[in-house]
N, C-alpha and C positions, 0 to 999 in steps of 0.2 A: 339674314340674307347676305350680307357683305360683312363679313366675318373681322377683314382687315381694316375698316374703315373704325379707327375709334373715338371715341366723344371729343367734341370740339369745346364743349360748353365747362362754365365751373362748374362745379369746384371738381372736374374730372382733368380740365388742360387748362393750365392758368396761363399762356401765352402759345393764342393762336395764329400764326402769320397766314398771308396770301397764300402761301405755298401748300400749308393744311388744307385748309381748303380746297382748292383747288384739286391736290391730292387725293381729296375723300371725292368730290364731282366725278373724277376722272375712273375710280376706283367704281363708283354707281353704273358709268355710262358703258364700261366695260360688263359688267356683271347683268345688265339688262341687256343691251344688244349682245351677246355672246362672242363678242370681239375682242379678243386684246389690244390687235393693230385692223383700223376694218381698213379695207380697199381704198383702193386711189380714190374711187367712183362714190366712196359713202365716206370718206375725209371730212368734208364740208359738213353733211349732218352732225357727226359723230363731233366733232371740235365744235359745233353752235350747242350741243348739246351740255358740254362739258360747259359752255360756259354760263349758259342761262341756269345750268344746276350751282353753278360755283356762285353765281350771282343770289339767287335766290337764297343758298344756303347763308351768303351773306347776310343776309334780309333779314333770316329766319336768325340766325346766334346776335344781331345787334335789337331783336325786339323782345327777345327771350327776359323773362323776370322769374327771377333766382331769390326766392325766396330765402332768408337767412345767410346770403354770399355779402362778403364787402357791404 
C-alpha cells in the first residue's frame, strides 16, 4: 500500500528516531485520506491523525520481540 514507508524495526533500521516515525504516520495518513496537503477545514483531523498513528506505531516497534536481534 505505502510503497515509501520502510521498516522501522530490526534488523531492517537499527536507529529509528522521532522523525521516522513520524515520517512513516505522515506517509499513511496521506495515502489513506487521498491528501497530500488537506484543506484548512480538515487540518485538525488530518494532524490528530498523524499523531495517534505516530503514537501508536510508537507502541507497536517498542513491544515488538525480534526473535534472534541483540
Amino acid at each position: 500500500m505505502c510503497r515509501s514507508i520502510r521498516t522501522l524495526r530490526p534488523p531492517y533500521a537499527e536507529a529509528v528516531t522521532e522523525q521516522d516515525v513520524h515520517a512513516a504516520a505522515l506517509q499513511y495518513v496521506r495515502k489513506v485520506s487521498g491528501f497530500r496537503a488537506p484543506a484548512a477545514h480538515n487540518q485538525a483531523a488530518f494532524d490528530q491523525a498523524v499523531e495517534r498513528i505516530t503514537a501508536a506505531t510508537e507502541d507497536l516497534l517498542e513491544s515488538l520481540v525480534v526473535k534472534g536481534s541483540g
